[in-house]
N, C-alpha and C positions, 0 to 999 in steps of 0.2 A: 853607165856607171853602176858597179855593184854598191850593196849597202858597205862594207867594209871601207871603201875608198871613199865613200859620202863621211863615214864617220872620221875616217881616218884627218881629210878637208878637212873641218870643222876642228877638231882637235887642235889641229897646228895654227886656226885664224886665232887672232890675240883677244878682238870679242867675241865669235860664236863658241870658243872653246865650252863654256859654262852653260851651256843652253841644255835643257832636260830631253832624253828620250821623248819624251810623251811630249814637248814644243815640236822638237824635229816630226813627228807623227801629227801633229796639230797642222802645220805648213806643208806637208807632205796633204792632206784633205782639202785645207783651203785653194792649194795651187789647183788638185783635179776641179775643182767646182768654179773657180776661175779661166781655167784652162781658154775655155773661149774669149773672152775678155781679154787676157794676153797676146792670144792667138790674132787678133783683129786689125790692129797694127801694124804686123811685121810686114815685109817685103813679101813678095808670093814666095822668092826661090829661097827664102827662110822663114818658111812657115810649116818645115819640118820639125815634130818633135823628140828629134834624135839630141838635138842641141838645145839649149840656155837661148831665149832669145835676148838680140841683145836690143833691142830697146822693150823696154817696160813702162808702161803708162803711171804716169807720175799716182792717179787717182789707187791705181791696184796698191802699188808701192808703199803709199800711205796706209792703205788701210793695212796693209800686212806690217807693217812697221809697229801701226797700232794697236794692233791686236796681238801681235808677238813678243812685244814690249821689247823691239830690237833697232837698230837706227837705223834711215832710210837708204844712209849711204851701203849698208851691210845687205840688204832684203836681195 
């Protein structure tokens, strides 16, 4: 996904539309530094980082929720 199509998402969602450049770049750092964490639960044959994965460990969720001051169901 390029940047333009990342920004472009987030425009059209009803709450992330309002979030700052400098949040999106804030969760853009904490995802690489989590990355493994993320990565530890997934199935093997989606434990490629081409895709979203889709389960997310409630513990990561929270904390990015909390520290982005964004709701969990949105993270």
């Amino acid at each position: 996904m390029d940047i333009v199509a990342m920004l472009e998402g987030l425009h059209a969602h009803p709450i992330l539309r309002d979030i700052s450049l400098n949040t999106v770049i804030q969760y853009a750092r904490l995802i690489f530094h989590l990355k493994g964490d993320i990565l530890l639960p997934q199935p093997f044959e989606q434990s490629q980082i081409s895709e979203p994965p889709e389960i997310l460990p409630p513990s990561i969720a929270g904390f990015l929720a909390a520290t982005m001051d964004i709701p969990t169901t949105h993270i």
